[in-house]
C-alpha positions in Angstrom: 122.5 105.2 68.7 125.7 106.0 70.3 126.3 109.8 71.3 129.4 111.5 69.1 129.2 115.1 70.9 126.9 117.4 72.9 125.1 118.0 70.1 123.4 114.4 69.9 122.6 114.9 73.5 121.0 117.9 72.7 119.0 116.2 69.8 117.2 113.8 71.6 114.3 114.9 73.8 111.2 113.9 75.5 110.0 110.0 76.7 108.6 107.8 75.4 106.3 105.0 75.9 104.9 102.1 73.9 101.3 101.6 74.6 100.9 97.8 73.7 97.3 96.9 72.4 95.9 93.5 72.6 92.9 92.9 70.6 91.9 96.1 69.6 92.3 97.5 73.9 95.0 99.0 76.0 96.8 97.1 78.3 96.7 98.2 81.3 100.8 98.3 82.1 100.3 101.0 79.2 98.8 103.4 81.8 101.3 102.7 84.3 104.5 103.1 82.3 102.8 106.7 81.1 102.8 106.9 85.5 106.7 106.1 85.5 106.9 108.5 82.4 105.5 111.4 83.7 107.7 111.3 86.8 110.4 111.1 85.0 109.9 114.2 82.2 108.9 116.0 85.3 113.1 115.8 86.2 114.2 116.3 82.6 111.7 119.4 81.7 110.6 117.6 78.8 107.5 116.2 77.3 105.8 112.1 77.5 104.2 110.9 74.1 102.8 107.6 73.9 103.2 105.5 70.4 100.4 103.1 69.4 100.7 100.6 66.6 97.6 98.4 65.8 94.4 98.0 63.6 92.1 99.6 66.0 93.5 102.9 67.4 90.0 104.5 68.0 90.0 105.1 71.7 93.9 105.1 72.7 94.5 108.3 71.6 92.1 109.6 74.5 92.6 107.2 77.4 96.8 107.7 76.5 96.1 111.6 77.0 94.0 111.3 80.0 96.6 109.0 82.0 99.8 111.4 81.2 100.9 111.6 77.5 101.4 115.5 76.2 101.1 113.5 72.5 100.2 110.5 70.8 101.6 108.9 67.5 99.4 106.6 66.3 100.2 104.0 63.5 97.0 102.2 62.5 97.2 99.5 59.7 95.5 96.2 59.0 98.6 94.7 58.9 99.2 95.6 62.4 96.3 93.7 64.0 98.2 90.7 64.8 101.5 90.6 66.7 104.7 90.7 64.1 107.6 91.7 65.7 109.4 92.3 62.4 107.2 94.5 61.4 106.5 96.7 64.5 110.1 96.7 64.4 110.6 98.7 61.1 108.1 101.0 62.1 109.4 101.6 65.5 112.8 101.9 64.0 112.0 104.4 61.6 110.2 106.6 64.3 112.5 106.4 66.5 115.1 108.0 64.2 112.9 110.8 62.6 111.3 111.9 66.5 115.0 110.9 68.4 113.5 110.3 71.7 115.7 110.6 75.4 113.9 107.5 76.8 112.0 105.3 75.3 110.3 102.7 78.3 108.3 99.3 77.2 106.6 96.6 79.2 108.4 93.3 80.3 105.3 91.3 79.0 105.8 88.4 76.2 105.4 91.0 73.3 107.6 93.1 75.0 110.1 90.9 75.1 110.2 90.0 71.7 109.8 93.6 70.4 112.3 95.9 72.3 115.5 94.0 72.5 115.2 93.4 68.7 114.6 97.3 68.7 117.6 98.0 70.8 119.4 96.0 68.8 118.5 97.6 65.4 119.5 101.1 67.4 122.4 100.4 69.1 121.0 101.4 72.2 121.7 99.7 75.7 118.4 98.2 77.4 118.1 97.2 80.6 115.1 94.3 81.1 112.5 93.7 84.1 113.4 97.4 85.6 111.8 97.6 89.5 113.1 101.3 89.7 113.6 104.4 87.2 115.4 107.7 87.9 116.9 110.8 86.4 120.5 111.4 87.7 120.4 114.8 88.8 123.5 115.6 87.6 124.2 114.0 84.4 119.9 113.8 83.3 120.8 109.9 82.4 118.5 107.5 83.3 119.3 105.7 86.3 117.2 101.8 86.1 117.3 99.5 89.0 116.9 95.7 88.6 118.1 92.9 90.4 120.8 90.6 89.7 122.4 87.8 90.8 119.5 85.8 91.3 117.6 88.7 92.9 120.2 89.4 95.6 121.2 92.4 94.8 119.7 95.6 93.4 122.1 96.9 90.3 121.7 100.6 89.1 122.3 100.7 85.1 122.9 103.7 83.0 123.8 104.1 79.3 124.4 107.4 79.0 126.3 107.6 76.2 123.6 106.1 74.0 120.0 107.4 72.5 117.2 106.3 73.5 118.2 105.2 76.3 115.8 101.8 76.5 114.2 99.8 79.7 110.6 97.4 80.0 109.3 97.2 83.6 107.3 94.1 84.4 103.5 94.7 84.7 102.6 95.9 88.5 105.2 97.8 89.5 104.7 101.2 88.6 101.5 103.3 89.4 99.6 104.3 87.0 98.0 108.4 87.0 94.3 109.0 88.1 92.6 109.2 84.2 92.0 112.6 83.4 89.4 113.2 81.0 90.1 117.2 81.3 93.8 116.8 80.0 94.6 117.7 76.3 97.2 116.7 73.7 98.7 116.5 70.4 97.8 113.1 67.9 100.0 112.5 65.2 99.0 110.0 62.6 102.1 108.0 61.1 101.4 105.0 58.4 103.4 101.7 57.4 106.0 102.8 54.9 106.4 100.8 52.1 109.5 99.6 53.2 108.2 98.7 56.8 106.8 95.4 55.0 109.2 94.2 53.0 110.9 90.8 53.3 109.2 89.7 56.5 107.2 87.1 57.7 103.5 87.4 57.5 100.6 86.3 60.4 98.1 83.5 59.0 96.5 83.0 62.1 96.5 83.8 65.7 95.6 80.9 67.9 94.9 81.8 71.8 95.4 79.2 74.5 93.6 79.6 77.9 95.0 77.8 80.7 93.8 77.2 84.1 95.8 80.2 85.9 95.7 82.0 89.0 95.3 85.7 87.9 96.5 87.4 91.2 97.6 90.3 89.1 93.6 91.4 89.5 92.9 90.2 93.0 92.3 93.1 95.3 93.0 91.5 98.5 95.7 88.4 98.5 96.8 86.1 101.4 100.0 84.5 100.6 101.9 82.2 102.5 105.9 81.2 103.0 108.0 78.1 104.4 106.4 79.2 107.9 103.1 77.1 106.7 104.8 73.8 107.1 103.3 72.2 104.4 99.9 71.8 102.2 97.4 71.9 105.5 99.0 75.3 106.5 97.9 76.7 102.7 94.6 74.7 103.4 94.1 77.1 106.6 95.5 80.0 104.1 92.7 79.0 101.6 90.0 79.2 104.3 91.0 83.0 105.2 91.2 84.2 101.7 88.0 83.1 100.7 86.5 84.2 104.0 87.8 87.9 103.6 87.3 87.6 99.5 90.8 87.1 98.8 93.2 85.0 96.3 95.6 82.6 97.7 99.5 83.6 96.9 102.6 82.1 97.9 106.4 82.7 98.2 108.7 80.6 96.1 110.5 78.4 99.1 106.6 77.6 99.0 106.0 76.6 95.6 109.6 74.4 95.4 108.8 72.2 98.5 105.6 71.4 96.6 103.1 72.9 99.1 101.1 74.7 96.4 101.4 75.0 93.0 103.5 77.5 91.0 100.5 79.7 89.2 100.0 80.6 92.9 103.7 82.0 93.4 104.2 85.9 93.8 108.3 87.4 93.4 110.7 87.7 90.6 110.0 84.3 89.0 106.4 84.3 89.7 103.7 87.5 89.4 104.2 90.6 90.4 100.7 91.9 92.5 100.0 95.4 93.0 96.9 94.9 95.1 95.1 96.6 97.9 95.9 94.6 100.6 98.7 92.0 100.6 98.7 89.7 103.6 102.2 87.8 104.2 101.6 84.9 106.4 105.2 83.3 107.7 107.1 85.0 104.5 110.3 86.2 105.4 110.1 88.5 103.0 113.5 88.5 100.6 114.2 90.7 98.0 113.1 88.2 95.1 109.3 88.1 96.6 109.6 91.6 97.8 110.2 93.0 93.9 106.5 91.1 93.1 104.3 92.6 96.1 106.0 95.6 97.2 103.8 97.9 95.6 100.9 96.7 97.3 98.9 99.7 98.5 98.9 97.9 102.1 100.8 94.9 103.6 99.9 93.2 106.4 102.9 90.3 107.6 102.0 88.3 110.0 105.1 86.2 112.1 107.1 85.7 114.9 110.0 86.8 113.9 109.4 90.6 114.0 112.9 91.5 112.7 112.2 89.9 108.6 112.7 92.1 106.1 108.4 91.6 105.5 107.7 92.6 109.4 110.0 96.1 108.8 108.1 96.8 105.1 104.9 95.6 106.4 102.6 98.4 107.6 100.7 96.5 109.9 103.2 93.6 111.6 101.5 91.3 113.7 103.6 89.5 116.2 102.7 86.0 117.0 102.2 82.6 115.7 99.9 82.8 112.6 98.5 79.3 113.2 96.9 81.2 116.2 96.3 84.2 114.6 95.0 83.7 111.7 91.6 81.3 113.5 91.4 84.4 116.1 90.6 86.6 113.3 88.3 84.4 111.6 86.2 83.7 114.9 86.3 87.6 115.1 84.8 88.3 111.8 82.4 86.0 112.7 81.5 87.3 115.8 81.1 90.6 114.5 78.7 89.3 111.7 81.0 90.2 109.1 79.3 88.5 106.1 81.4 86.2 104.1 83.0 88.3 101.3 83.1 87.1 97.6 86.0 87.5 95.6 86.9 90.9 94.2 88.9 92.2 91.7 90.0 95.4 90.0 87.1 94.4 87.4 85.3 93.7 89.4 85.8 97.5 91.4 85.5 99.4 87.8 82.3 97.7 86.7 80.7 98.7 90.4 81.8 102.5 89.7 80.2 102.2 86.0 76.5 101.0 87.3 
């Protein structure tokens, strides 16, 4: 909605995320957009709510609250148990409008990306896609969202402030999401389908799911990924061997993947996933910014190369000099020296269900 005056400035308030559900459950990027939210309200003096739309809204409300939402507007219908665009639309619309949110921030998943640009759309709102970076300018309050361009080769800094909400999705990974918080408290507010909602749009028979044979590094806790440094498929066979000897998954930049050494569901940057694990290893990776925007939010990186003057080597925080066809065997022989025990593969599923038992 386009600004006419100070007034409409003054009208909107507060951000807001969409929580997507997916059968019935949160998805996780839900907790880590309220993360980005929260930062951000924190600059504007304002409140974060969190809207739900779905069949099942029985425990959102709670885990929303306890990750950083002051309030939470849930819309639970039985027409909203299957993904229709259309229809979350209308609703979305309509809420938008009555509430007038500042910010409104989705997820750069496939739903996401068929909801929120037809949302922009129906608003008149900018919206800026696959955001690595949000800030409030602190002298305007406009929302500031990086992204590259070009390919990845540069970093652009987009604004709309003369519109309402002002709109952006962020790509799954790449913000942090709060500590839950059991202890926190908010406001729930129950909206329905309006009649109108419904009207005129398609309607879901059935929803078929595929399951493919894919590498899901987004979960991996520990990842060892490899650049055009490896030479060729034996270097990723060596690659392999550490990963599963430290209880790692296997990664790979894209110069990687195109030369045919290993294959794409492997490939971590912009065109591939984006990892936010607890160790990332980068074996020969030079480290530009199209595979830095998948890993960089890694809790530790570890580059091994000998070039100590990559981009990778000055993120990394631990760079290891040398040749990694050297390295890499040394370390092995000095886990097994040391009796380190082989280590199984571990995930963030993996971590939750231990802290459960």
């Amino acid at each position: 909605m386009k600004l006419t005056g100070e007034q409409d400035r003054q009208n909107s308030a507060d951000v807001w995320v969409l929580a997507e559900m997916t059968g019935g459950a949160l998805h996780p990027v839900s907790h880590e957009l309220l993360g980005a939210a929260r930062r951000l309200a924190a600059d504007r003096g304002c409140r974060v709510w969190a809207v739900a739309l779905g069949s099942d809204l029985s425990d959102a409300a709670a885990s929303l609250i306890a990750h950083g939402a002051d309030g939470v507007i849930l819309v639970g219908d039985g027409r909203l148990q299957a993904f229709n665009d259309e229809l979350e639309c209308n609703v979305l619309e309509r809420l938008v409008r009555k509430y007038r949110p500042e910010i409104f921030l989705g997820a750069a998943t496939n739903r996401g990306r068929a909801l929120i640009p037809r949302l922009a759309s129906r608003l008149y709102a900018g919206l800026t896609a696959d955001c690595t970076g949000l800030a409030i300018d602190p002298e305007t309050g406009d929302l500031l969202q990086t992204r590259p361009a070009f390919g990845g080769n540069i970093m652009a800094t987009i604004r709309s402030g003369g519109f309402r909400p002002q709109m952006a999705t962020v790509r799954p990974k790449v913000m942090q999401a709060l500590p839950g918080d059991r202890t926190r408290s908010g406001m729930v507010v129950r909206e329905s389908v309006a009649p109108e909602d419904a009207l005129h749009i398609k309607q879901i028979l059935e929803t078929i799911e595929r399951r493919e044979n894919t590498v899901n590094l987004s979960d991996a806790r520990i990842i060892v990924a490899g650049g055009r440094a490896m030479k060729g498929p034996e270097g990723f066979a060596l690659l392999e061997s550490f990963a599963q000897r430290i209880g790692g998954a296997l990664g790979a930049s894209r110069a990687a993947v195109d030369s045919g050494w290993i294959a794409y569901p492997h490939q971590v940057g912009q065109t591939g996933q984006t990892v936010q694990a607890d160790v990332y290893i980068a074996c020969g990776i030079s480290g530009q910014i199209q595979h830095l925007i998948g890993m960089q939010s890694c809790k530790t990186i570890v580059a091994i190369d000998i070039d100590d003057t990559t981009p990778m080597m000055q993120l990394a925080d631990i760079a290891v000099k040398g040749d990694l066809f050297a390295v890499i065997p040394e370390v092995m022989k000095a886990l097994d020296r040391a009796g380190v025990r082989r280590a199984p593969a571990s995930t963030e599923a993996d971590t939750e269900e231990e802290e459960q038992c």
